[in-house]
C-alpha positions in Angstrom: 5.1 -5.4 -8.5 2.5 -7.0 -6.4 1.4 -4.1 -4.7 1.0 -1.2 -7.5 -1.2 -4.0 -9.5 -3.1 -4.9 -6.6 -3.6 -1.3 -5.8 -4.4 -0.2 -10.0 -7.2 -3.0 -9.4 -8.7 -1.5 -6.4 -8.6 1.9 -7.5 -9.2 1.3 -11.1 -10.1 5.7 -12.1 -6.6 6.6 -10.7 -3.6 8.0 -12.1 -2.0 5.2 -11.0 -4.2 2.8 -13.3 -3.0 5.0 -15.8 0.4 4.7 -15.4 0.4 1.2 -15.0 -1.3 0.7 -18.2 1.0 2.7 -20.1 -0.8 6.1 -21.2 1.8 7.6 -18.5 4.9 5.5 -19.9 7.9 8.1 -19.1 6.8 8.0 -15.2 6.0 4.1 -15.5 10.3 3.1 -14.4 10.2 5.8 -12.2 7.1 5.3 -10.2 7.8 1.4 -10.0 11.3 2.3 -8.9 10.1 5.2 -6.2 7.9 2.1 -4.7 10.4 -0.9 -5.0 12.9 1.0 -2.7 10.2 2.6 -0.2 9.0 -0.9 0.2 12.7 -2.7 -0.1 12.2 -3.3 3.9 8.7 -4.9 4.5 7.6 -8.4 4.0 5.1 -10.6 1.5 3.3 -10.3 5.1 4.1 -6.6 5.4 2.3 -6.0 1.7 -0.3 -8.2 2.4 -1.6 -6.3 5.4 -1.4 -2.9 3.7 -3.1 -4.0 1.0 -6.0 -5.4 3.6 -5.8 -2.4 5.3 -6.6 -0.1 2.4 -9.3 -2.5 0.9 -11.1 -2.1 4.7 -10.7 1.2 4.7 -13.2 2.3 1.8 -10.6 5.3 0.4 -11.5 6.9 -3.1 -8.3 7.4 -4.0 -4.9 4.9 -3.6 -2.9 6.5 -0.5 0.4 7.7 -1.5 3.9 5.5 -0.5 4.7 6.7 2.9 0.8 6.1 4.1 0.8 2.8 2.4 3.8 1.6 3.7 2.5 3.2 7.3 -0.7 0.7 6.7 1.7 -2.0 6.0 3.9 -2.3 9.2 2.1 -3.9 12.3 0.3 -1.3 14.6 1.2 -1.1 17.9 -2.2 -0.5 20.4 -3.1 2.6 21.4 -4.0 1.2 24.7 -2.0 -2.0 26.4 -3.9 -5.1 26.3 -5.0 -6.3 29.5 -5.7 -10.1 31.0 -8.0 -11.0 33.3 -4.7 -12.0 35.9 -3.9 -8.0 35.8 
């Protein structure tokens, strides 16, 4: 799954490295599973900017599935956009 290996990589002192690389092997199905159906609804595109989001955030640790699938969807402005013909 393109995003736990990405985020292993990024975070390479994690638990998550360590289940990945099998010294956590009985949480290994379950953890890929718990991701695979948090993520079911979001795009290649969706992944892609989560992924960029966490790299340009500078966290220590991988965020957990709900923020990182939060990170993933497109945000919405705080503040409308305005033209110059407003």
């Amino acid at each position: 799954m393109l995003a736990l290996t990405s985020l292993s990589e990024m975070f390479s002192h994690s638990d998550l490295r360590k289940k990945l690389d099998g010294t956590h092997e009985s949480g290994f199905a379950s953890l890929v599973n718990t991701w695979a159906l948090g993520m079911a609804d979001l795009t290649r595109e969706d992944v892609e900017r989560g992924l960029q989001s966490v790299l340009n955030s500078g966290m220590e640790f991988e965020p957990s599935l709900p923020a990182f699938v939060k990170r993933c969807k497109p945000q919405a402005h705080a503040y409308p956009c305005r033209t110059l013909a407003d």
